[in-house]
MARBA-264239 format. One line per 10 residues: number of its first residue (from 1); for each residue x, y, z of N, C-alpha, C, O. Coordinates in steps of 0.02 Angstrom, whole numbers, plus 50000, padded with zeros to 5 digits. Layout:
MARBA-264239
NUM	X/Y/Z/X/Y/Z/X/Y/Z/X/Y/Z | ...
***
This chain:
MARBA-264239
1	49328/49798/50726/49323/49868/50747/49276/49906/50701/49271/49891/50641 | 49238/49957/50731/49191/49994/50687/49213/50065/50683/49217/50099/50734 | 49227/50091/50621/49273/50147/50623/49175/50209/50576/49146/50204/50522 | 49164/50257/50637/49112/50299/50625/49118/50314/50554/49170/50327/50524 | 49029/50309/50516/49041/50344/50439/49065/50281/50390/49051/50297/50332 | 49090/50225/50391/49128/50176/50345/49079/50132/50303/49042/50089/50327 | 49085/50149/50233/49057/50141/50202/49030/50058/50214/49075/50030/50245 | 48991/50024/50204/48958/49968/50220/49009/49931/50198/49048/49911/50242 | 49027/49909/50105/49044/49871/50082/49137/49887/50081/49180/49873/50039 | 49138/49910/50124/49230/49932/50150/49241/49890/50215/49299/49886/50234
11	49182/49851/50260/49170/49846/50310/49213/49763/50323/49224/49739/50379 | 49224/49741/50279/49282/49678/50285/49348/49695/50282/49390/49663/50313 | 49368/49759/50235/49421/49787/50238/49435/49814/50311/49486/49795/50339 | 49395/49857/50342/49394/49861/50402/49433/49817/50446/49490/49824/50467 | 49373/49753/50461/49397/49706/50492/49460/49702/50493/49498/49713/50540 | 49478/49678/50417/49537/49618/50394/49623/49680/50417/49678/49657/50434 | 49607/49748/50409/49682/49774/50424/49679/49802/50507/49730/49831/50526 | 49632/49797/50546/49631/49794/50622/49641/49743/50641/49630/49740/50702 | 49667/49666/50607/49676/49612/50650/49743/49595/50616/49790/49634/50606 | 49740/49517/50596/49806/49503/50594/49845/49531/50543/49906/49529/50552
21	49816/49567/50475/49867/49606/50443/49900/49671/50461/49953/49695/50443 | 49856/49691/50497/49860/49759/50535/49929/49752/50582/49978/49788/50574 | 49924/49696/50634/49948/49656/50677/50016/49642/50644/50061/49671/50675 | 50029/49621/50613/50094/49609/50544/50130/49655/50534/50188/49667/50551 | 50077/49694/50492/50133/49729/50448/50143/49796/50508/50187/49836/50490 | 50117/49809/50561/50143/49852/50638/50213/49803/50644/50269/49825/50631 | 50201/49747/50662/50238/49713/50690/50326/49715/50640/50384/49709/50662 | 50301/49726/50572/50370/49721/50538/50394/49796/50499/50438/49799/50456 | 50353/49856/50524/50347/49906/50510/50423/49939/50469/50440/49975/50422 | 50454/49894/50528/50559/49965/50485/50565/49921/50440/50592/49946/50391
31	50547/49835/50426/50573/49821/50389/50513/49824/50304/50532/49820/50246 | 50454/49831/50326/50425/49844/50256/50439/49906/50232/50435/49919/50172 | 50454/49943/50271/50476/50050/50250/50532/50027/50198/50534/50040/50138 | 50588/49980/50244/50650/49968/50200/50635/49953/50124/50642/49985/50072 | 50607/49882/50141/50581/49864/50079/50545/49914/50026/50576/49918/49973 | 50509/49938/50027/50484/49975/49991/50494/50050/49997/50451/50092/49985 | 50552/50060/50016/50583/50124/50012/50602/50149/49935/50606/50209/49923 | 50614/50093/49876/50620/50149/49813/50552/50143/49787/50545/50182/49740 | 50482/50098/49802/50432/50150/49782/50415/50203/49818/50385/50245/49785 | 50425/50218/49878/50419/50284/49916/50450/50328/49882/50420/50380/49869
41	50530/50318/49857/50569/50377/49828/50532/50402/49766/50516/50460/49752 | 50521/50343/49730/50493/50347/49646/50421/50379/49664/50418/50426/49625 | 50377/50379/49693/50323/50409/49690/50320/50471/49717/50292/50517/49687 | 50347/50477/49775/50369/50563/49811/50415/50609/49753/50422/50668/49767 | 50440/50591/49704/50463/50597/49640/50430/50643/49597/50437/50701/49578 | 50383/50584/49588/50320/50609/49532/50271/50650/49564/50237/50684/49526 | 50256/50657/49647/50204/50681/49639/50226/50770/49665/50183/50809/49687 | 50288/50785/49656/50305/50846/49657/50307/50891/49690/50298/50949/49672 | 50325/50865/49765/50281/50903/49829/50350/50961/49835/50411/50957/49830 | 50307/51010/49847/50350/51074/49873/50320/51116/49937/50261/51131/49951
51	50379/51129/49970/50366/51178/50036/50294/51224/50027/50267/51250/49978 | 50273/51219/50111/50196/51237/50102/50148/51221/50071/50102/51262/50068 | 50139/51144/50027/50078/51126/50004/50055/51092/50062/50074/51080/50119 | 49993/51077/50015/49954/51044/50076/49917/50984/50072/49857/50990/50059 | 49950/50908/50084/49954/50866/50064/49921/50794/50093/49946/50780/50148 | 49880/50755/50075/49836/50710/50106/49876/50643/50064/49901/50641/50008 | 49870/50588/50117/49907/50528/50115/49862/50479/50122/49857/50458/50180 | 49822/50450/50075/49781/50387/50080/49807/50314/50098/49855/50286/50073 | 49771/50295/50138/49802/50235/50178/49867/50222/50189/49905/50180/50165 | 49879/50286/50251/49946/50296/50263/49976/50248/50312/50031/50256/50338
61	49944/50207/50319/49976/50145/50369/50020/50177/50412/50011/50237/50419 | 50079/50141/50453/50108/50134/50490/50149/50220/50482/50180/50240/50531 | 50148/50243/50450/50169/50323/50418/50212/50351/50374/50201/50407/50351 | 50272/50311/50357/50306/50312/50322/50313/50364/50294/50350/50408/50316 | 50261/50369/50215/50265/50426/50175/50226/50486/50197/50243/50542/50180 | 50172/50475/50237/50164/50537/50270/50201/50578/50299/50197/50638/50289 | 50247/50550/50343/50317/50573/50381/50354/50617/50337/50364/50676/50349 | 50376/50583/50281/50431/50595/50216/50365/50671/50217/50378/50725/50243 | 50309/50656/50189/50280/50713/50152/50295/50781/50211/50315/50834/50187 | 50286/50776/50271/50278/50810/50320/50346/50855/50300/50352/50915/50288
71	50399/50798/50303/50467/50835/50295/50474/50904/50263/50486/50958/50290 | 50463/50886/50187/50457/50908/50123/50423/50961/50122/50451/51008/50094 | 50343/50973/50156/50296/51039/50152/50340/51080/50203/50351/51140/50197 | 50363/51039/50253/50391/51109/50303/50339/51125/50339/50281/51106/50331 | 50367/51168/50388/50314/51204/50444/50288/51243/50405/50256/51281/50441 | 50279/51263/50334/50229/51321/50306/50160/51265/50291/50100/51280/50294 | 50189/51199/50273/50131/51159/50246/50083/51098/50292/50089/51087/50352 | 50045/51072/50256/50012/51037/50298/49982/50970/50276/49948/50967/50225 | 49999/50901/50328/49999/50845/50314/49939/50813/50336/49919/50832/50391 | 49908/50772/50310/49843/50720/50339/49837/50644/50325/49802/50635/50274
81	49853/50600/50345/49874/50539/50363/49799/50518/50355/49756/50545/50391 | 49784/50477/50314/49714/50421/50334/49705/50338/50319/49702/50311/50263 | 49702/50314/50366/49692/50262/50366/49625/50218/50401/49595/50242/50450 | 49606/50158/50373/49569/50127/50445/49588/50084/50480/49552/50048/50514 | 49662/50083/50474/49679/50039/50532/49718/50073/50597/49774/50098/50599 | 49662/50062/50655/49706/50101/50718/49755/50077/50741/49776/50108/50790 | 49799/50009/50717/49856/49967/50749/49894/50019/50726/49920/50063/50760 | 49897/50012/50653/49937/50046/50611/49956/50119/50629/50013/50136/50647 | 49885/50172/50621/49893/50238/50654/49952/50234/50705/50007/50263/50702 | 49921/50173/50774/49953/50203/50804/50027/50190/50823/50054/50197/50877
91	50053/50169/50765/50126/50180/50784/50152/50223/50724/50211/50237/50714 | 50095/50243/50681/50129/50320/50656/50111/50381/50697/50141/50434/50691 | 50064/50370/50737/50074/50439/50783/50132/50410/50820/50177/50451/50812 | 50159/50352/50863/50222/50357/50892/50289/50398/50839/50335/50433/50862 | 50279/50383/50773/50333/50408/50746/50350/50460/50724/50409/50473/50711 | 50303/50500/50716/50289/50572/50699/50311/50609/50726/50290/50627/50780 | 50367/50635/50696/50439/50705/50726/50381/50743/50774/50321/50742/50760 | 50412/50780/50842/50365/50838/50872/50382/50881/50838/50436/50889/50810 | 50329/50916/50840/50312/50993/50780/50308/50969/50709/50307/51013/50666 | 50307/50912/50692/50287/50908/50615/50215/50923/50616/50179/50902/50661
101	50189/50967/50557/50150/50992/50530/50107/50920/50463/50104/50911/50403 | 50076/50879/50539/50074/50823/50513/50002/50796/50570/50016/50791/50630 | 49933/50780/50549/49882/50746/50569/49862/50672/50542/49867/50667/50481 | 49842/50618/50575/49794/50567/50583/49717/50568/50577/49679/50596/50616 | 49701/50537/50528/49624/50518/50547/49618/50441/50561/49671/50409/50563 | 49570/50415/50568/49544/50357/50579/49491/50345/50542/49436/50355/50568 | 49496/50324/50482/49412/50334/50433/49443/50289/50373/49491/50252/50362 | 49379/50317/50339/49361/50276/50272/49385/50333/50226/49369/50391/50241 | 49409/50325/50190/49415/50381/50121/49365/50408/50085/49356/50463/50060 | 49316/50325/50089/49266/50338/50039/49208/50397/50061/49171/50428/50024
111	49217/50402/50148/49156/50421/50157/49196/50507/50230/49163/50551/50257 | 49259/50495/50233/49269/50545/50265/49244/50623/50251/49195/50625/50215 | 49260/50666/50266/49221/50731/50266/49291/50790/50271/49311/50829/50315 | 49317/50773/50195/49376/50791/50197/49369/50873/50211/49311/50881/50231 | 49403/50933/50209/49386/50989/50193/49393/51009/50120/49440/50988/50088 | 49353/51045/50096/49363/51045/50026/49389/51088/50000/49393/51142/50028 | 49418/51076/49930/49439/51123/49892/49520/51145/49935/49542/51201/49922 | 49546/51117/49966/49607/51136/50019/49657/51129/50009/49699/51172/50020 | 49673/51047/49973/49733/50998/49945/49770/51017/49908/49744/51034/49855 | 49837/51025/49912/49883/51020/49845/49884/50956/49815/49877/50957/49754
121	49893/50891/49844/49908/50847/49850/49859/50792/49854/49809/50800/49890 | 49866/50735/49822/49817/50678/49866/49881/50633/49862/49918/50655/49818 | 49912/50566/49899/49948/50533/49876/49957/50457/49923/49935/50450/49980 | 49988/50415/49891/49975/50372/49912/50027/50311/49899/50035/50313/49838 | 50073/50248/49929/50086/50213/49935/50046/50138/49957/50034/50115/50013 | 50027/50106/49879/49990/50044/49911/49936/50077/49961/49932/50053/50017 | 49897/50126/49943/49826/50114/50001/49746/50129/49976/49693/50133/50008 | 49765/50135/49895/49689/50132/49849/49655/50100/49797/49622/50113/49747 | 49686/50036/49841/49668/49955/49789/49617/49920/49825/49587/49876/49794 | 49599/49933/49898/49531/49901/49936/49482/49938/49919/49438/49904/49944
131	49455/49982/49895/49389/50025/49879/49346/49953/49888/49370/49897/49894 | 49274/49975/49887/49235/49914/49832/49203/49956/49782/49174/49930/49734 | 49208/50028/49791/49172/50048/49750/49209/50119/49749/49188/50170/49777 | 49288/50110/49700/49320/50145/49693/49302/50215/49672/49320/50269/49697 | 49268/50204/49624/49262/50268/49578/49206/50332/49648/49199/50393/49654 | 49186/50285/49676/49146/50333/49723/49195/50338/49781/49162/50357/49830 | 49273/50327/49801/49301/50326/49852/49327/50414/49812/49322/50472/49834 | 49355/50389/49748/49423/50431/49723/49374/50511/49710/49394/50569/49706 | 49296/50478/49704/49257/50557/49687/49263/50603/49762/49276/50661/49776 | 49248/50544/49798/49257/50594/49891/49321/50631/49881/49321/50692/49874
141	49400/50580/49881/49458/50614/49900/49473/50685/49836/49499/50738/49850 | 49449/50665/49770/49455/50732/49742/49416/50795/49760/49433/50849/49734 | 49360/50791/49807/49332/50852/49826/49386/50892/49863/49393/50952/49852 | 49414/50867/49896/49486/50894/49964/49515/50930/49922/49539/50984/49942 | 49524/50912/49851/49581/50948/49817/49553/51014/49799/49492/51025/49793 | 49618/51071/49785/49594/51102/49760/49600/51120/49692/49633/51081/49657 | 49573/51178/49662/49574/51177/49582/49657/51158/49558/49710/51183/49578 | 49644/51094/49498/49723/51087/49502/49772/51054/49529/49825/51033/49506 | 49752/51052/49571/49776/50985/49634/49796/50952/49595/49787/50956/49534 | 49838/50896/49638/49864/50836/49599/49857/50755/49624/49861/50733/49682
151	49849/50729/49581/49839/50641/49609/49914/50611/49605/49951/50629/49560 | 49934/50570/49648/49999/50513/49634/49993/50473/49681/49987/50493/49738 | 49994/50397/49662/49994/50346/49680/50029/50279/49648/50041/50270/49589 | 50040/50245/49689/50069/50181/49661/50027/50123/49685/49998/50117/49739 | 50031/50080/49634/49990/50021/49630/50051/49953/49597/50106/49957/49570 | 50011/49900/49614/50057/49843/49606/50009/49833/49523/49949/49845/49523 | 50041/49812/49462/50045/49775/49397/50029/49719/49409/50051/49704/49464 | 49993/49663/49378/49973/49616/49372/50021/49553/49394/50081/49555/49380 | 49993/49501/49427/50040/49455/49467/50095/49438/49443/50148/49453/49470 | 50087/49400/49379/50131/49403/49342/50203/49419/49321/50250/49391/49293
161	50184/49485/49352/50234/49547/49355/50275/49554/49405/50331/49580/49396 | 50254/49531/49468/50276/49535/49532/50295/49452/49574/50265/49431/49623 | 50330/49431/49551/50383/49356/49601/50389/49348/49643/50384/49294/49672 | 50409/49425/49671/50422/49449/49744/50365/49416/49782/50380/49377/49827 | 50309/49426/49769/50250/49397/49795/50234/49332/49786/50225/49288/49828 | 50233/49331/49730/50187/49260/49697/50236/49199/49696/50213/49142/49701 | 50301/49210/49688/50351/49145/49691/50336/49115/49767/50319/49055/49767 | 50340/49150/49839/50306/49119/49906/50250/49084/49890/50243/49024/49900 | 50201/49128/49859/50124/49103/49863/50113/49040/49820/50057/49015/49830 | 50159/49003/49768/50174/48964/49738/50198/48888/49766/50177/48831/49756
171	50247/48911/49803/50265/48863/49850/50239/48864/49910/50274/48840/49954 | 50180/48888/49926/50147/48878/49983/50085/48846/49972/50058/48811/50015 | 50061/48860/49906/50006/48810/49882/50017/48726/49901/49977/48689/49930 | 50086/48712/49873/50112/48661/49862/50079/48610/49938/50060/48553/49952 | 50087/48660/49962/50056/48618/50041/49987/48647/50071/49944/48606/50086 | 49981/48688/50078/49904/48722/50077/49840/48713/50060/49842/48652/50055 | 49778/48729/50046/49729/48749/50000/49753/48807/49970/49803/48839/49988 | 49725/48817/49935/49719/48904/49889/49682/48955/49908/49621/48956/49908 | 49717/48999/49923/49653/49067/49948/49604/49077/49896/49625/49071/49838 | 49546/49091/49904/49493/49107/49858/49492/49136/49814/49505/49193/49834
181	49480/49138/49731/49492/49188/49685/49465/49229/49702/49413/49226/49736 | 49501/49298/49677/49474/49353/49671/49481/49382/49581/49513/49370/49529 | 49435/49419/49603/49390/49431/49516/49465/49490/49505/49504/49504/49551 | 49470/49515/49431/49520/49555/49437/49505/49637/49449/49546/49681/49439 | 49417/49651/49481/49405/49700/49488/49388/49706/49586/49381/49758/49617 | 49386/49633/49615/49384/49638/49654/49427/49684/49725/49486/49689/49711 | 49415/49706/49771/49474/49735/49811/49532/49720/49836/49530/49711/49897 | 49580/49714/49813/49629/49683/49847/49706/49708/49815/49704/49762/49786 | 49781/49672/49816/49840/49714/49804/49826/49709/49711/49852/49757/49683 | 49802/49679/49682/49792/49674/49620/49745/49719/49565/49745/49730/49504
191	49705/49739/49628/49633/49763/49585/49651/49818/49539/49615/49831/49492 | 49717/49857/49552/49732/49921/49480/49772/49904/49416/49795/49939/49371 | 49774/49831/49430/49848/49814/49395/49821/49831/49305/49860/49848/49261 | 49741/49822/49296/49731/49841/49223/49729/49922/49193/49682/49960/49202 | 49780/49935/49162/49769/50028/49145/49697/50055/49134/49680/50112/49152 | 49652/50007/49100/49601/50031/49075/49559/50037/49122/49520/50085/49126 | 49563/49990/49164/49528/49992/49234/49540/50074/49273/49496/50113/49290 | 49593/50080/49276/49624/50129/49325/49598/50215/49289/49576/50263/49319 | 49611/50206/49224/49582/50258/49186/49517/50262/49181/49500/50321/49185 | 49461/50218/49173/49401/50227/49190/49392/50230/49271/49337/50258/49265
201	49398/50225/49333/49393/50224/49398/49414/50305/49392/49364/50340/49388 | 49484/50347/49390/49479/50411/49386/49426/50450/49346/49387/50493/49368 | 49435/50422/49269/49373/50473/49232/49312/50490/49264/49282/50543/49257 | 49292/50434/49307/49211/50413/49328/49231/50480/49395/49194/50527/49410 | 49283/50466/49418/49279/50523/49462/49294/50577/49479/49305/50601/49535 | 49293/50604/49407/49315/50669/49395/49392/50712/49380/49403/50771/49369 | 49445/50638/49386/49491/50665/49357/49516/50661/49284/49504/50616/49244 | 49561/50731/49272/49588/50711/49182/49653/50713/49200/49680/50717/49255 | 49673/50709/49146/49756/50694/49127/49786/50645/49163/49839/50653/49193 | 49744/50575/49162/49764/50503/49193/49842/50490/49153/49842/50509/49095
211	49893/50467/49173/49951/50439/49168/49976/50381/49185/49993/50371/49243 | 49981/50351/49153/50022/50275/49199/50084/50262/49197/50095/50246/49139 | 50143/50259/49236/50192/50257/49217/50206/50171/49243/50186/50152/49298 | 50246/50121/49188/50272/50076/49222/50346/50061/49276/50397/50080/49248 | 50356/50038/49330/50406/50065/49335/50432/49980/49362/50416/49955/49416 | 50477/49946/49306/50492/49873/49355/50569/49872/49394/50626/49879/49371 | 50546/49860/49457/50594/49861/49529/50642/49799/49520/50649/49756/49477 | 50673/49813/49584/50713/49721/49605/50705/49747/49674/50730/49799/49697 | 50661/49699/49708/50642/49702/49777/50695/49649/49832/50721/49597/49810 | 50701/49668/49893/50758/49617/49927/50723/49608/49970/50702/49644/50015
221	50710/49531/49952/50652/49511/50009/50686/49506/50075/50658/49509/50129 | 50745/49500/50065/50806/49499/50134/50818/49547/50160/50844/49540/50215 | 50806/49613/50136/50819/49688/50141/50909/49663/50176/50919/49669/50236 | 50953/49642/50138/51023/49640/50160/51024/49585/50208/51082/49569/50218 | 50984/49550/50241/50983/49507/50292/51024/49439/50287/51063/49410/50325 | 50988/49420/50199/51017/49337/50201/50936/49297/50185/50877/49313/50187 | 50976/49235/50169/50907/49187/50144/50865/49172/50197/50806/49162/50183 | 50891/49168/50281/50824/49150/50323/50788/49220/50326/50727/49213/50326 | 50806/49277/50327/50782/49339/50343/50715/49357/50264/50668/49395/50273 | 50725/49324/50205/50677/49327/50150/50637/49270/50160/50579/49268/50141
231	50667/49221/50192/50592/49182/50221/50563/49168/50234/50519/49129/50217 | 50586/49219/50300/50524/49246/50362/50481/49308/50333/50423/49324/50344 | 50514/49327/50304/50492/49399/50264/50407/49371/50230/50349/49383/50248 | 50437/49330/50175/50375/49279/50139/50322/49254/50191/50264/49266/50177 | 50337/49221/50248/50278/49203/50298/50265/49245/50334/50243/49227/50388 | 50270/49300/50327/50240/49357/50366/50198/49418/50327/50156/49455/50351 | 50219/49416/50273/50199/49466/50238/50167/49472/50153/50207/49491/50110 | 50108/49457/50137/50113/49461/50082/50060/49388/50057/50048/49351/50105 | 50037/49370/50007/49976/49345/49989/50005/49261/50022/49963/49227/50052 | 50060/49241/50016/50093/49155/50044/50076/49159/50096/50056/49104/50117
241	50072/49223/50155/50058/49227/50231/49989/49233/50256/49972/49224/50315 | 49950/49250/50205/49883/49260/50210/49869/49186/50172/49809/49176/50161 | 49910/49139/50153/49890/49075/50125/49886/49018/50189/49850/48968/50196 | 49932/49043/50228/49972/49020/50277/49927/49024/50339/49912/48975/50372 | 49904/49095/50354/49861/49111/50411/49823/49059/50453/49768/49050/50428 | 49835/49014/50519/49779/48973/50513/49803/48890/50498/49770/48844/50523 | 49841/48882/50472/49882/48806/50462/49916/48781/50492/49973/48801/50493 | 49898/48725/50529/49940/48706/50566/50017/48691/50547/50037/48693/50489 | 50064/48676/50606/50118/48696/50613/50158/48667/50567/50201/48693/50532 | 50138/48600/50569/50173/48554/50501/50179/48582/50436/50234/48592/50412
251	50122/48597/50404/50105/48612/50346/50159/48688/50340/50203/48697/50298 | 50141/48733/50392/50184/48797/50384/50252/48778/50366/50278/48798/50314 | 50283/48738/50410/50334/48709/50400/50370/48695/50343/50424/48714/50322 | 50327/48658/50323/50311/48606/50226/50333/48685/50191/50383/48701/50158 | 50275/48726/50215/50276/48786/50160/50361/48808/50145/50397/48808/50095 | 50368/48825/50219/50436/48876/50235/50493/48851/50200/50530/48890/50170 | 50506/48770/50203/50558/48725/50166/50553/48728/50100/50604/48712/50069 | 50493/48748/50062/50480/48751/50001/50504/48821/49970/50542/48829/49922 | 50469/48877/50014/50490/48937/49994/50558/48934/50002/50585/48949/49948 | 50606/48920/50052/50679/48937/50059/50715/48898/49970/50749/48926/49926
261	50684/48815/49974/50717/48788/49919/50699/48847/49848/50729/48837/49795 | 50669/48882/49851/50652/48943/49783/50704/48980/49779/50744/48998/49736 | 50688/48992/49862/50718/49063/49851/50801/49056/49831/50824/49097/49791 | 50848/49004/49861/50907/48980/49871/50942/49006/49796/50993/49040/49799 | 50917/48990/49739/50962/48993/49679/50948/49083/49679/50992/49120/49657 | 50902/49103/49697/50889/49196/49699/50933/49233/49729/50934/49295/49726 | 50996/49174/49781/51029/49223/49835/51089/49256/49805/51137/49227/49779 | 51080/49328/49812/51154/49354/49799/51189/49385/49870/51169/49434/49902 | 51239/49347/49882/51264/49379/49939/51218/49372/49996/51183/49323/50006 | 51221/49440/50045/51158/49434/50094/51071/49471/50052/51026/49497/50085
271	51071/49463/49983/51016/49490/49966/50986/49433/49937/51020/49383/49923 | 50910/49439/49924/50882/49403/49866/50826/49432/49821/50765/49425/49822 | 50858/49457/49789/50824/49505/49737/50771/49465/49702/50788/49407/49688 | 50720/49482/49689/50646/49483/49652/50619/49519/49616/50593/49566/49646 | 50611/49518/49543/50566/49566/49516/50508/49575/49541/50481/49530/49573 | 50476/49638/49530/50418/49679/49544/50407/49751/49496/50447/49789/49470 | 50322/49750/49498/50314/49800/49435/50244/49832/49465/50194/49804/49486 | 50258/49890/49462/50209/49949/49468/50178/49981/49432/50197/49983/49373 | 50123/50017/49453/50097/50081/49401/50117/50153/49440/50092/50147/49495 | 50147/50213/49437/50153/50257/49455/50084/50294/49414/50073/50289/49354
281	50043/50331/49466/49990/50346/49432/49970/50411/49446/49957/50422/49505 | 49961/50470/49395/49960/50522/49419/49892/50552/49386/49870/50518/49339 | 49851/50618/49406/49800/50618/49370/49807/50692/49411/49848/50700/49457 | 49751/50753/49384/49748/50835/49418/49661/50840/49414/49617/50814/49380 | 49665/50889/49471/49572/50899/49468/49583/50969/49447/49601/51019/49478 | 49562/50951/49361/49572/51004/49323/49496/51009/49290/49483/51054/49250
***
């Protein structure tokens, strides 16, 4: 899909969340909200929203926290949803209360034509780690703001940090090839995980009073379901499924028996809890 205005080197990102990830994570929409419902809480937290601001949501996917934000400003305030994936959009325009004080775009961040100087708000759940050329995405979205405004976002911490992910993608190797390295500045769920990184990418674009907060979770890859429900979870969602994409049926297979034997000693009850670690990231266009 060619979304008008999109910056050239955004133009695989494009592609890649109008097809099968796009396709996915639509497809498992209540249950990734679930999942990642206490970074939604923890970041709508920090970024302080009160009745009548006026608040922009970077790569608001399927809508989630845009929705939440909509809540929160009230009919005095005003919401703007952006993403480039139209799967996604469009089942957050299906979900979008009538009369919420709440809009969609279809664009690039880097290169939209925000209105300026307008924003209380910029904010974001997981949607400002694809840039390729961040520091020139985050200089566009701080023009929107206005004097003072505020930045908050969450980003995923270094792999390491996060099981939830990488324990699937581990046992999916086992049978697989390996997805291609990526550099640790490259675009993708990793690219903020270095502070210094993240603090130079704002400075360069004009924001001060960068903050990082760490914040480490216990994620349920079962969301209450049980061990087949975190299995399917793993082959559908997340870097093991993008390992997976494409393999024939056997091998998926191989994978799935591997991931379940992991996950098995992780089960509590109907959950299976996983560490995971974030940056809560806040910054003002001061």
């Amino acid at each position: 899909m060619d979304i008008a205005g999109t910056h050239e080197r955004n133009a695989d990102q494009v592609a890649y969340w109008n097809g099968p990830a796009g396709r996915k994570w639509t497809e498992r929409q209540e249950d990734q909200d679930t999942l990642l419902a206490p970074v939604a809480e923890l970041l709508l937290a920090r970024a302080r929203v009160e009745p009548g601001e006026v608040a922009i949501d970077v790569g608001c996917g399927c809508g989630a926290t845009a929705i939440e934000l909509a809540r929160r400003v009230g009919l005095t305030g005003r919401v703007l949803g952006v993403d480039i994936s139209a799967l996604m959009l469009a089942r957050a325009r299906e979900r979008a209360p009538a009369g919420a004080k709440l809009d969609f775009a279809l664009a690039d961040a880097t290169t939209y034509p925000f209105e300026a100087g307008r924003a209380d708000l910029l904010c974001s759940r997981f949607g400002v780690m694809f840039f390729a050329e961040p520091a020139l995405s985050f200089a566009n979205m701080r023009r929107a703001l206005r004097p003072g405004g505020r930045l908050a976002f969450a980003c995923w911490r270094e792999p390491r940090a996060n099981p939830w992910l990488m324990l699937p993608l581990q046992e999916a190797y086992k049978h697989v090839p390996r997805l291609p390295e990526l550099g640790s500045e490259d675009p993708g769920p990793f690219s903020f995980a270095q502070e210094e990184r993240v603090r130079h990418i704002l400075g360069e674009a004009g924001f001060s009073g960068v903050a990082l907060e760490q914040s480490d979770l216990s994620v349920d890859l079962a969301i209450g379901r049980g061990l087949d429900a975190a299995v399917e979870a793993a082959l559908h969602i997340g870097p093991a499924s993008r390992a997976l994409e494409g393999q024939p049926a056997e091998l998926r297979d191989a994978a799935a028996r591997s991931i379940r034997a992991a996950l098995a000693p992780l089960q509590r009850g109907d959950s299976v809890p996983l560490a995971a670690s974030i940056w809560i990231v806040t910054a003002s266009n001061v």
